[in-house]
C-alpha positions in Angstrom: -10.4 -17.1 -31.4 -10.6 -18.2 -27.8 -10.6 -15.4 -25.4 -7.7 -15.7 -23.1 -8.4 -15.9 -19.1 -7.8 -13.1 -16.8 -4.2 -14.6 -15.5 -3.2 -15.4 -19.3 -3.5 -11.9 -19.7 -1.8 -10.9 -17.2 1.2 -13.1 -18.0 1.6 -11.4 -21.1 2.1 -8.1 -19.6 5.6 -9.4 -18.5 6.1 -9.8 -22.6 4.6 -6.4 -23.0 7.1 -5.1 -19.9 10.2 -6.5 -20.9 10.2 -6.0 -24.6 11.4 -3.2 -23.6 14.9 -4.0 -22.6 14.7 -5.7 -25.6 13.9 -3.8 -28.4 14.7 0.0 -26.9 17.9 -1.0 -25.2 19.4 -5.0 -26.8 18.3 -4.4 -30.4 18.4 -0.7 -31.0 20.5 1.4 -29.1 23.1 -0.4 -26.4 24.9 -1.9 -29.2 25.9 1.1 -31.6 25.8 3.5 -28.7 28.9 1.5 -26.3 30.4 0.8 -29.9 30.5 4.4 -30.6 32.0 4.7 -26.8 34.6 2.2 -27.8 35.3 3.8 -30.8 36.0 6.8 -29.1 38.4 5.6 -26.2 40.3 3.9 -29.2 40.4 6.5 -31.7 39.7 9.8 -30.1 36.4 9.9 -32.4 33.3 7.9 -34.0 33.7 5.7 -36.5 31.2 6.1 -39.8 31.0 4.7 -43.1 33.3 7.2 -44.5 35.7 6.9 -41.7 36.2 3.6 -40.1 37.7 3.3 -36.6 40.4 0.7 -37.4 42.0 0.7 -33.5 41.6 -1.8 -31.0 41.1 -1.9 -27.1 43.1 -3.3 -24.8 40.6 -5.7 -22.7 42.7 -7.9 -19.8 45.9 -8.0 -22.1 44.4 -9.0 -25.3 43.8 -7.2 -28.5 40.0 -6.1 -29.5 38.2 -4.1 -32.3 36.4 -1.4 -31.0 33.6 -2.6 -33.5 33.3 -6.0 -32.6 33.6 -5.5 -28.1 30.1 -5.7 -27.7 29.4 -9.1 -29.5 32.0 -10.2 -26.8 30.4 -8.5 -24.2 27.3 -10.4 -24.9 29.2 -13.3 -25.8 30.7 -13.4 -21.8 27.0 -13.0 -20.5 25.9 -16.0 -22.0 28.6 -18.2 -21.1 28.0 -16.7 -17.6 24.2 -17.1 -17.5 24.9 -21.0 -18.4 26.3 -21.7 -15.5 24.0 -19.7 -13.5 20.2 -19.4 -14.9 20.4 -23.6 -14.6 20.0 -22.9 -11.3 17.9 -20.1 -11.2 15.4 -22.8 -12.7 16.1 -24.9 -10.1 15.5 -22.3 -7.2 12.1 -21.3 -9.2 10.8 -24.7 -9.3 11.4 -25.1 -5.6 9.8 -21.5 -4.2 6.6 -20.9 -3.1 5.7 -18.1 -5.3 7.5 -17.9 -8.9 5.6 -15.0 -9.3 7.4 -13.1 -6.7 10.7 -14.6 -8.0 10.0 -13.1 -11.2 9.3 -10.0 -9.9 12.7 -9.3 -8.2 14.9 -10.4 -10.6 12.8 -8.2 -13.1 12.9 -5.2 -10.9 16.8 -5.7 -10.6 17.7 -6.1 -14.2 15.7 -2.9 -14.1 17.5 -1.1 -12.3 20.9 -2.4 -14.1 19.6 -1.1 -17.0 18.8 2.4 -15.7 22.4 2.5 -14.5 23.2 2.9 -18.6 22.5 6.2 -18.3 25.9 7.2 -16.4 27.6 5.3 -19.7 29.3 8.3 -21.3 32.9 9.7 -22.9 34.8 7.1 -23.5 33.7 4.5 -20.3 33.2 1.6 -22.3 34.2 -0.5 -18.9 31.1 0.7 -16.8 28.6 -0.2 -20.2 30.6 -3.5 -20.6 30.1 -4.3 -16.9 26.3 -3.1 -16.8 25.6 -4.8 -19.9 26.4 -8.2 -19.0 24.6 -8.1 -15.5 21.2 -6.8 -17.5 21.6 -9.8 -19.8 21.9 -12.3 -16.7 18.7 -10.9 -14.7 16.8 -10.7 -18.2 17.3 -13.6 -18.5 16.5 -15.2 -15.2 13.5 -13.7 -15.0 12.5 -15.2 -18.4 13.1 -18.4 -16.6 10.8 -17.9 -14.0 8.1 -16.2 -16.9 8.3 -19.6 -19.2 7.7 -21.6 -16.7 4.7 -20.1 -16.1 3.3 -20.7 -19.5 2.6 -24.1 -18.2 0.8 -23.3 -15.0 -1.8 -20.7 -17.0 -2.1 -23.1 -19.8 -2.6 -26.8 -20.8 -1.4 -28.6 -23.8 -3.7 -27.6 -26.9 -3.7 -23.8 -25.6 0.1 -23.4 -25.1 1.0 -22.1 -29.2 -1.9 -19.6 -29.0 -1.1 -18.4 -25.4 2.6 -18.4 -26.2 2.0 -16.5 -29.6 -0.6 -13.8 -28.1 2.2 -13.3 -25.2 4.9 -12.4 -27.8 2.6 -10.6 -30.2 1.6 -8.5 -26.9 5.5 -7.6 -26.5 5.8 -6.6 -29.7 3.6 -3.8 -29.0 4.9 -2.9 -25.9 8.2 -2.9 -26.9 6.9 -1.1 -30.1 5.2 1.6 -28.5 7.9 2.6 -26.4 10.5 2.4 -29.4 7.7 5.1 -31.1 8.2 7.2 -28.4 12.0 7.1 -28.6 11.9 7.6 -31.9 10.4 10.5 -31.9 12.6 11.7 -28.6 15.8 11.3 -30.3 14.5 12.4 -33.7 13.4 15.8 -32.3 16.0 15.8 -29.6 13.8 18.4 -27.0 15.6 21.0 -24.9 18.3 21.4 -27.0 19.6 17.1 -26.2 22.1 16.5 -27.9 22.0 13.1 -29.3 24.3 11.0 -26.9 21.6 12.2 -24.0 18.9 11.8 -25.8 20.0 8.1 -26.6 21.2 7.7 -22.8 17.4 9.1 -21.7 15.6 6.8 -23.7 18.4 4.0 -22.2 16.6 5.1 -19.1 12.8 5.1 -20.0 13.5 0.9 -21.2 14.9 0.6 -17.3 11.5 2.1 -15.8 8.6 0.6 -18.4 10.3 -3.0 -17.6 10.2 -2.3 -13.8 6.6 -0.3 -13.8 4.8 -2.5 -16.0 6.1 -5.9 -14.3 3.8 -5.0 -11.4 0.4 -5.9 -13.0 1.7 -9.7 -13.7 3.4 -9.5 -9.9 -0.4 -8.3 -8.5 -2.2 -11.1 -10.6 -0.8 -14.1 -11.6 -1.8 -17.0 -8.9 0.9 -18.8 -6.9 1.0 -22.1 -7.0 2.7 -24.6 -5.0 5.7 -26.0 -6.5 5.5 -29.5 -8.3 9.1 -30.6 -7.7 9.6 -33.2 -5.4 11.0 -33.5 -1.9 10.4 -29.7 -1.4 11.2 -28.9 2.3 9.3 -27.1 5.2 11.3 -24.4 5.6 13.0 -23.1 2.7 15.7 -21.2 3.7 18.7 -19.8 1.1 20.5 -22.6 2.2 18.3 -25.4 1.8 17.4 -23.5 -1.4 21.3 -23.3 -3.2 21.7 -27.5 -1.9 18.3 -28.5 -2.8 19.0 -26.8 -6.7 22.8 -27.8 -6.9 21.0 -31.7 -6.6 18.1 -31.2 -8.7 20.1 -29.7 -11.5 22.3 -32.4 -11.4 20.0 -34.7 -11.4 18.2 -32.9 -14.3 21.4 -33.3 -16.4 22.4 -36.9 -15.9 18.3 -37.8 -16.7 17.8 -35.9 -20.1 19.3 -38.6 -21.5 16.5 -40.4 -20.7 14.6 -38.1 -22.8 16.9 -38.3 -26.0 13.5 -35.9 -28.2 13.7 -33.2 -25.3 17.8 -32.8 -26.2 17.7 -32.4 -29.4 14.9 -30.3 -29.3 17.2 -28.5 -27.0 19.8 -28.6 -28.9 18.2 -27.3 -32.2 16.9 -24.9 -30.7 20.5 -23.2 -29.2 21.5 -23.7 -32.5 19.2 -21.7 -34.8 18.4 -19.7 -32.0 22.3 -18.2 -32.0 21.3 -17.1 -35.4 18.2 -15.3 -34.3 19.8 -13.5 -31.3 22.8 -12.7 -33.5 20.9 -11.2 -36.2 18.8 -9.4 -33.0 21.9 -8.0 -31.3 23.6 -6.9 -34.8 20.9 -5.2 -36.9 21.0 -1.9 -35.7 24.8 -1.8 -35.8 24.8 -3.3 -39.4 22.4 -0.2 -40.4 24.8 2.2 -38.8 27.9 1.2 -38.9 27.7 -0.4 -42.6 24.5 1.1 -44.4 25.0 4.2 -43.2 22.1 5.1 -40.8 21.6 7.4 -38.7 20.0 6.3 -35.5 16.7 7.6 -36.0 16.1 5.8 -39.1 17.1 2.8 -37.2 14.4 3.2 -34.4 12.3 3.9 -37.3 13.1 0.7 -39.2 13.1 -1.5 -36.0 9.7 -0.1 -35.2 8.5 -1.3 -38.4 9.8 -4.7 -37.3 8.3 -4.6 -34.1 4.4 -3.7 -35.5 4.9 -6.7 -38.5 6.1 -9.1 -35.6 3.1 -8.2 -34.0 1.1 -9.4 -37.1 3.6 -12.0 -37.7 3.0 -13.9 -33.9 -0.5 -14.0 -34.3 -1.0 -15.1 -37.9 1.9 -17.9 -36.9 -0.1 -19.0 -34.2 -3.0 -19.3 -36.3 -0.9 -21.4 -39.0 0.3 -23.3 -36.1 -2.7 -24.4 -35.6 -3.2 -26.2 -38.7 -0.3 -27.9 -39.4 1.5 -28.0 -36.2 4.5 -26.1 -34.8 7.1 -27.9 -35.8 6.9 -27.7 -39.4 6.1 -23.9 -38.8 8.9 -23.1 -37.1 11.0 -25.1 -40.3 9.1 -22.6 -42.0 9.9 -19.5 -40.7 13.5 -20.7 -40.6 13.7 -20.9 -44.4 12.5 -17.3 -44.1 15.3 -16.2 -42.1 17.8 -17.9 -44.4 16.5 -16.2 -47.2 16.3 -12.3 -45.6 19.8 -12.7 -44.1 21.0 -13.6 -47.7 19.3 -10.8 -48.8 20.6 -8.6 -46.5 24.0 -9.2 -47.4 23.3 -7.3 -50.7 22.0 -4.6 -49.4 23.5 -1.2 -50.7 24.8 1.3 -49.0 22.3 4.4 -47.7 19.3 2.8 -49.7 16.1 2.8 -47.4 13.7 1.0 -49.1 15.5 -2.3 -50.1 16.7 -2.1 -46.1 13.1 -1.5 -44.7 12.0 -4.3 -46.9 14.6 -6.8 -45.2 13.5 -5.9 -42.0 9.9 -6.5 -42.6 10.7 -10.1 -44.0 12.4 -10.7 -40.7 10.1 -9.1 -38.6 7.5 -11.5 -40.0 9.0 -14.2 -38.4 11.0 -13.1 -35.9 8.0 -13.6 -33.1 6.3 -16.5 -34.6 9.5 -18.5 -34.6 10.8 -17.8 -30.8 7.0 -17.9 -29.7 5.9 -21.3 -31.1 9.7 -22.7 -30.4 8.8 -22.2 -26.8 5.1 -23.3 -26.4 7.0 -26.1 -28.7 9.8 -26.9 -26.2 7.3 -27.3 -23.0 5.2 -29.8 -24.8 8.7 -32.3 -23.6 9.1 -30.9 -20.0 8.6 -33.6 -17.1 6.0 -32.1 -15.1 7.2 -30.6 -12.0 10.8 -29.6 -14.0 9.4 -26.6 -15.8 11.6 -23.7 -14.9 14.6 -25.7 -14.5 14.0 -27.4 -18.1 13.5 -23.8 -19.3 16.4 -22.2 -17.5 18.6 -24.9 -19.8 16.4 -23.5 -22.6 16.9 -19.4 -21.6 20.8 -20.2 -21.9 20.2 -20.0 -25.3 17.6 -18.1 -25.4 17.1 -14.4 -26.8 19.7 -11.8 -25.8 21.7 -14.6 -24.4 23.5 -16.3 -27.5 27.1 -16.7 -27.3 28.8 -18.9 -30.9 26.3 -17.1 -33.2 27.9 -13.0 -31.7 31.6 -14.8 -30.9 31.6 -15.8 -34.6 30.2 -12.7 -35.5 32.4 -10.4 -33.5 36.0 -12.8 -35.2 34.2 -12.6 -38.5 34.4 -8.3 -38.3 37.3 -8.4 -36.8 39.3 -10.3 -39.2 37.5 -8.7 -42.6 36.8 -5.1 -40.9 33.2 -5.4 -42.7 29.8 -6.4 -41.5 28.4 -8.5 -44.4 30.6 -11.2 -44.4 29.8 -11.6 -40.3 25.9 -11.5 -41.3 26.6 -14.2 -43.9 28.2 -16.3 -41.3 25.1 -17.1 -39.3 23.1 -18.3 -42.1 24.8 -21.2 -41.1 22.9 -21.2 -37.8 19.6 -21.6 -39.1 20.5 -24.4 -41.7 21.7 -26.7 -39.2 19.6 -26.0 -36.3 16.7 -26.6 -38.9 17.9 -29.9 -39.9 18.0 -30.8 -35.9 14.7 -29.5 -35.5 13.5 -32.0 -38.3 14.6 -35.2 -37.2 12.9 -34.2 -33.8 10.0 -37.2 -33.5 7.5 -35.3 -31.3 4.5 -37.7 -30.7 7.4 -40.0 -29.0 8.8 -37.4 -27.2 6.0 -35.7 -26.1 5.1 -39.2 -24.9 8.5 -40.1 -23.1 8.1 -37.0 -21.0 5.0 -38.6 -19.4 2.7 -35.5 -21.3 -0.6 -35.3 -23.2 0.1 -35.6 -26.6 -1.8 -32.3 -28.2 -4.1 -33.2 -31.1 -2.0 -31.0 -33.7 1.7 -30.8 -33.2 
């Protein structure tokens, strides 16, 4: 296995940063923790297995289920960040340090997060509010982050350096969800559980920001590829120069007809990713009856075979290409979320099972999908091309959680939501097969790599 260069290894330490927010705060605890805050402002108590909170919220005049106001919370981010991380992409590929870029907008969604921690009673509007500007920065600063894949790597080295990144996440994000598991498990000082869930809210908020600094120290600017970049680039010349280039960008993808559907596969089966992401640890809870520390527990399980999973993907990759691994590794999914749907109530084993059929392809799929995707980026268009990407990217879905959120709403059960987004990865796998990547690859004026 090639060793990866000093600058590669630094870029992953933005995976290993920000898997964090992820894991500790998107996939564990934000969602059942501000729907047990819902819960509360509608029913005076938290809802369990044995007693359901059946009330709704009243949210700008219309009618919602306690249960289901965080899917449209992060349903209202994403249709948000696609108007705005387009240009964010823009910006990034017109500055003269992404790296710096990256840093701020990491070091704000940062300190969004740690704002979580004053989320308590029943003040579902402040962690409604917080929630959907976290999602935003997260995901701007992923932007700048892919681009950079393609700066620190060329085309045969982009699956391995895009697997080790996310395998490298998966244990930074791991290793702090170990620690909160044992934090809220043990609950020190006499915590109850609320603070102990808000204090590990917190320790997400400061790993992202602390660790960020190392790829902020050592990654190497370069200067920016996009043409007609101007002498002095003030905010102004900045916000007209992107406004132009990201219209441009959309009027010329049709030009590149492989790139959109690409693009457009990936948004779909990627919904069903992010959806399963965002409602796993409320399915456990709210459904199967877990308590949150045998959540953390499970999720960590998924976060240490992911690790596994990335690398041995990348390594399959390899071999037969990433295309038809990714198909793969849908056809996985498809299979654990049907599986899932059976699951009974308060049985561990069959539950921890699911989650490690998930976990092994949860990173190898998002990981090769985008070493995949920058094989078809016009050189020069990197971070804008990706910022289309990252508006469907992890954490910001928006039809896989607004069908998921109707689907509990109108049944008042889980299960038949999870079934829904089966249909996510069936189409969005088809897409991805008629995708004829030699041409593409070729149209976007790339080196074709020698396995794709």
């Amino acid at each position: 296995m090639q060793p990866a260069t000093r600058e590669q290894r630094a870029w992953f330490f933005y995976d290993w940063a920000n898997s964090a927010y992820i894991t500790t705060v998107a996939t564990v605890l934000i969602a059942p923790y501000l729907t047990s805050v819902a819960e509360r402002a509608a029913c005076g108590y938290v809802g369990s297995v044995e007693r359901r909170c059946e009330e709704h919220l009243s949210v700008f005049g219309l009618s919602v289920s306690a249960g289901s106001l965080v899917f449209y919370v992060v349903t209202v981010s994403t249709l948000i960040s696609a108007f705005v991380l387009p240009f964010v992409g823009a910006i990034a590929d017109r500055v003269q340090s992404r790296r710096k870029l990256m840093g701020r907008l990491a070091w704000s969604g940062a300190a969004v997060t740690a704002l979580l921690f004053f989320v308590t009673g029943s003040n579902w509007q402040l962690g409604c509010v917080l929630l959907i500007v976290a999602n935003i920065l997260y995901g701007a600063s992923i932007v700048v982050y892919d681009a950079l894949l393609i700066d620190i790597a060329g085309p045969d080295d982009r699956d391995r350096v895009s697997s080790r990144g996310w395998a490298f996440g998966y244990l930074g994000g791991g290793l702090l969800l170990a620690l909160n598991l044992v934090f809220v498990t043990v609950k020190p000082f006499g915590l109850t559980t609320e603070l102990a869930v808000r204090i590990s809210l917190l320790s997400a908020a400061l790993w992202w920001a602390a660790w960020t600094i190392i790829p902020y120290r050592r990654i190497v600017d370069r200067p920016p590829a996009a043409a007609a970049v101007p002498g002095s680039l003030t905010p102004t010349s900045l916000a007209r120069g992107s406004f132009g280039q990201l219209w441009h960008t959309l009027r010329e993808m049709r030009q590149y007809p492989q790139t959109l559907l690409v693009l457009v596969a990936y948004m779909i089966y990627n919904d069903g990713i992010q959806t399963g992401i965002y409602s796993a640890s409320v399915f456990g809870e709210k459904e199967l009856g877990f308590g949150s520390s045998v959540m953390i527990a499970v999720i960590l399980v998924v976060q240490i075979v992911a690790f596994l999973g990335a690398l041995v993907f990348g390594q399959i990759a390899a071999r037969i290409g990433s295309k038809r691994t990714v198909l793969f590794g849908l056809t996985i999914w498809t299979v654990m979320v049907l599986i899932a749907f059976q699951l009974p109530v308060g049985k561990i084993v069959p539950f921890l099972l699911t989650a490690a059929g998930i976990g092994l392809v949860l990173g190898g799929t998002q990981a090769l999908s985008r070493s995949f995707y920058s094989q078809f980026i016009p050189r020069g268009r990197e971070a804008e091309y990706f910022s289309l990407y990252q508006a469907c990217e992890r954490g910001t879905s928006w039809l896989g959680t607004l069908v998921f959120g109707l689907v509990h709403q109108a049944t008042g059960s889980y299960r038949p939501a999870l079934l829904a987004i089966v249909a996510f990865f069936i189409v969005g796998g088809l897409l991805l097969w008629r995708v004829d990547a030699r041409r593409g690859i070729d149209e976007a004026g790339n080196v074709v790599p020698h396995i794709v």
